[in-house]
C-alpha positions in Angstrom: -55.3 -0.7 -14.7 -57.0 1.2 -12.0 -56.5 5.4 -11.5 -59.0 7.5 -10.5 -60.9 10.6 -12.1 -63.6 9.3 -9.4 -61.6 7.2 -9.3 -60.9 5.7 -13.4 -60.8 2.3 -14.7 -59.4 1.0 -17.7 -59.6 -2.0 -19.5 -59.1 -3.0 -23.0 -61.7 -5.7 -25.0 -61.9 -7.5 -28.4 -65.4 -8.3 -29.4 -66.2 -11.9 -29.3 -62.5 -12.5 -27.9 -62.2 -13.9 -23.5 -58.4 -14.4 -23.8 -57.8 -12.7 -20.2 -59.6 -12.3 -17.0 -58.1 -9.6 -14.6 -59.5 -9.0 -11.4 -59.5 -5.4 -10.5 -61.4 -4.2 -7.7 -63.0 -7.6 -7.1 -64.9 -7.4 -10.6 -63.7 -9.6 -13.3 -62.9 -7.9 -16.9 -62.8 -9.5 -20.3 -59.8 -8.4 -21.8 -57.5 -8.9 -25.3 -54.4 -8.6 -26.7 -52.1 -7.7 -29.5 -52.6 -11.1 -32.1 -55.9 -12.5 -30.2 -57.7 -14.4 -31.0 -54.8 -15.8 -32.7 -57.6 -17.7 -35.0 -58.7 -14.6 -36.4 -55.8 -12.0 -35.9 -52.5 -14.0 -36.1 -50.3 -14.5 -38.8 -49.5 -17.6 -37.4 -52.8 -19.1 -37.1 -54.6 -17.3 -40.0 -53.2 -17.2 -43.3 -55.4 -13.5 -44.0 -55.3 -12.4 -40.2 -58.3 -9.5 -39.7 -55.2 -7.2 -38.6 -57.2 -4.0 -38.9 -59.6 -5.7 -36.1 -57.2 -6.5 -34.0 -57.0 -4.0 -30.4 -54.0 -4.4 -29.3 -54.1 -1.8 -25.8 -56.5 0.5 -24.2 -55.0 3.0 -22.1 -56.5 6.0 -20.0 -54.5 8.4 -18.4 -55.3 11.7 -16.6 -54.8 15.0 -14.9 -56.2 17.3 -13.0 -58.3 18.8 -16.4 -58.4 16.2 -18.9 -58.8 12.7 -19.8 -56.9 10.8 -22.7 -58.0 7.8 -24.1 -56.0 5.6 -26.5 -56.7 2.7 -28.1 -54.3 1.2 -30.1 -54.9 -1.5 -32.8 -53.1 -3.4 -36.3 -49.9 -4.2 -35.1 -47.1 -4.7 -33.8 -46.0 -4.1 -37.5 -42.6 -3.3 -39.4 -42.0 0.2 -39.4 -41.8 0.3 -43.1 -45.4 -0.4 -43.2 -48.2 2.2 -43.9 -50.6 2.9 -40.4 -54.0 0.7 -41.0 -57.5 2.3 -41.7 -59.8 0.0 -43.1 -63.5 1.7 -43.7 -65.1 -1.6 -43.5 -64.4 -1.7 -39.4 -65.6 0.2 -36.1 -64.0 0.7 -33.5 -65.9 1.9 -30.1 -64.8 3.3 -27.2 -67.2 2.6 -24.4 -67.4 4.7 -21.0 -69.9 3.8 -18.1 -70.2 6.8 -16.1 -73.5 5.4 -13.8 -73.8 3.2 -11.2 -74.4 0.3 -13.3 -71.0 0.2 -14.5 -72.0 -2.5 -17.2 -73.9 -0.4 -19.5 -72.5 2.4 -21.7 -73.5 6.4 -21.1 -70.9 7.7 -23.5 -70.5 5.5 -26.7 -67.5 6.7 -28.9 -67.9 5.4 -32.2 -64.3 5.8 -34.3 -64.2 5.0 -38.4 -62.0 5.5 -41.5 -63.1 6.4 -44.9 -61.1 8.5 -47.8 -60.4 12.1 -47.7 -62.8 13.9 -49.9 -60.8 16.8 -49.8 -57.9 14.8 -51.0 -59.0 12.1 -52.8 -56.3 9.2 -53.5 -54.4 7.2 -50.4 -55.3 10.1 -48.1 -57.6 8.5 -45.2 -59.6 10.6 -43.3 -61.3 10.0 -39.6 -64.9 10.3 -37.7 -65.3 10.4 -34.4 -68.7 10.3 -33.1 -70.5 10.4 -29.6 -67.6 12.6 -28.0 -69.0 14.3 -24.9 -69.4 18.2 -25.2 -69.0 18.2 -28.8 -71.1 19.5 -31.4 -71.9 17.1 -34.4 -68.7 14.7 -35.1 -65.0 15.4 -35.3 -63.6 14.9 -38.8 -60.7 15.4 -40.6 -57.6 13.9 -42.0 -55.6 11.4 -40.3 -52.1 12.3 -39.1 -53.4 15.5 -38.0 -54.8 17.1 -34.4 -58.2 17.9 -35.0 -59.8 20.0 -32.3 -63.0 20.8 -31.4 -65.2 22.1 -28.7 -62.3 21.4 -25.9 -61.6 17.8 -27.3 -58.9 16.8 -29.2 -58.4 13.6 -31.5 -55.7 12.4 -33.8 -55.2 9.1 -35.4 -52.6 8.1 -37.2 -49.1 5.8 -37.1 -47.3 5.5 -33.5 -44.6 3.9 -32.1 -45.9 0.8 -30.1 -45.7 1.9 -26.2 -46.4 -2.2 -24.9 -43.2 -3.4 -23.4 -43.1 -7.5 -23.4 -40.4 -9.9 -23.2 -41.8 -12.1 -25.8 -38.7 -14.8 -25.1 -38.7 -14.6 -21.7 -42.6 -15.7 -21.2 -42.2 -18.4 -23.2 -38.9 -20.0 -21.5 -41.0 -19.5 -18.4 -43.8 -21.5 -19.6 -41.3 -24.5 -21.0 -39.0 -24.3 -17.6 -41.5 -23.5 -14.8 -38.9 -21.0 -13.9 -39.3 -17.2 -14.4 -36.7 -16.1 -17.2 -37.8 -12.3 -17.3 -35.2 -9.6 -18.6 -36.3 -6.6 -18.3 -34.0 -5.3 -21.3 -35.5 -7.5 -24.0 -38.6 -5.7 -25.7 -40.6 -7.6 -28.0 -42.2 -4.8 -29.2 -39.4 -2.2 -29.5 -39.1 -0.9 -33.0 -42.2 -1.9 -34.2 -45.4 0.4 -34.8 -49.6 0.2 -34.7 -52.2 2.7 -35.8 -53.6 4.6 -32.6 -56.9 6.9 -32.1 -55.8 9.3 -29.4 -58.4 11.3 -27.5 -58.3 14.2 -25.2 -61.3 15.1 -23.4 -62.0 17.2 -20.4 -62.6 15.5 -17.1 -66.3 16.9 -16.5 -67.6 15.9 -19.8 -66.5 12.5 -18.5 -67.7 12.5 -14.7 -70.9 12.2 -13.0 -70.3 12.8 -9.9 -68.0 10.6 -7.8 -69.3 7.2 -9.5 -66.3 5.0 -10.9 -65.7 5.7 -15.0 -65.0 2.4 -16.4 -63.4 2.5 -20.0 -63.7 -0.6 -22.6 -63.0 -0.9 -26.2 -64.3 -3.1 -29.0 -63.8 -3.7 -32.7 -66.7 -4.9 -35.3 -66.4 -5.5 -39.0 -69.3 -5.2 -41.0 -70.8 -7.8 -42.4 -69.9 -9.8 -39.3 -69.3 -9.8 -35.7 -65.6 -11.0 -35.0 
């Protein structure tokens, strides 16, 4: 997706993972999906799918004052199912801000660990690297924490993708497009989300294009 803060792009990536090329602007971008690689993150392929690894959308939108960034991950998933923090994973954000729109300025680093304040089930998040902020931005999940003009809250969400899941695949078998624009594959189905807010001049420099990727590593191994 291209917007503009100078102007914005957006454009979401699993480490390890080329399952789509877009060509925006006339520069290629790496890109993957909910389930992809399927030999690590699908049910169907993988009897233990690495579903807490697996970026499902990036998405950037703006205003005249701020910047949200939201990358969404573990799902689509029942909606009687718990959201998905797994301490063992990180989860970056990546913004070029330079002219060398390939390297990374502002790396956002995003983990899960348990609440110390509530210890138990209660999961709490870090956010590191945020522009304009002091030190890191923790607290518990499920909750809008706020400092230094940013906001950040992670936690369970409905998933916003829209797909006809049944229509792609007739189209592949028939060579015919079979698109209906009322049949969502995703609709009543959830994912865990990291939503950021942060103000548009932490972000810019100058009027060089922001470009916005995301990727996901487990430790002990790259996937």
């Amino acid at each position: 997706m291209r917007t503009s803060i100078k102007p914005l792009l957006a454009g979401g990536a699993l480490l390890g993972a080329a399952a789509l090329v877009f060509q925006l602007g006339g520069e290629p971008i790496v890109a993957a999906d909910h389930l992809d690689p399927p030999q690590r993150t699908s049910p169907d392929a993988d009897d233990t799918p690495d579903t807490a690894a697996d970026i499902a959308d990036l998405y950037v939108f703006f205003d005249g004052t701020t910047t949200k960034l939201i990358l969404t991950f573990a799902g689509p998933a029942p909606t009687d199912q718990p959201a998905t923090f797994d301490p063992d994973v990180r989860y970056f954000i990546n913004v070029s801000n330079d002219t060398d729109r390939a390297t990374v300025e502002i790396p956002i680093l995003v983990q899960f660990g348990e609440d110390d304040s509530q210890p138990g089930d209660q999961f709490g998040v870090r956010v590191s690297g945020l522009p304009g902020v002091t030190g890191d931005i923790i607290g518990p999940v499920e909750t809008d924490l706020m400092q230094d003009g940013v906001t950040v809250r992670a936690g369970l969400f409905d998933d916003p993708f829209f797909f006809d899941l049944q229509g792609f695949r007739e189209t592949l078998d028939t060579g015919t497009l079979s698109f209906d624009s009322s049949r969502d594959f995703f609709a009543g189905q959830n994912l865990t989300a990291v939503v950021i807010e942060i103000p548009n001049n932490s972000l810019a420099q100058g009027n060089n294009v922001i470009d916005v990727w995301a990727e996901t590593l487990r430790l002990g191994g790259q996937l």
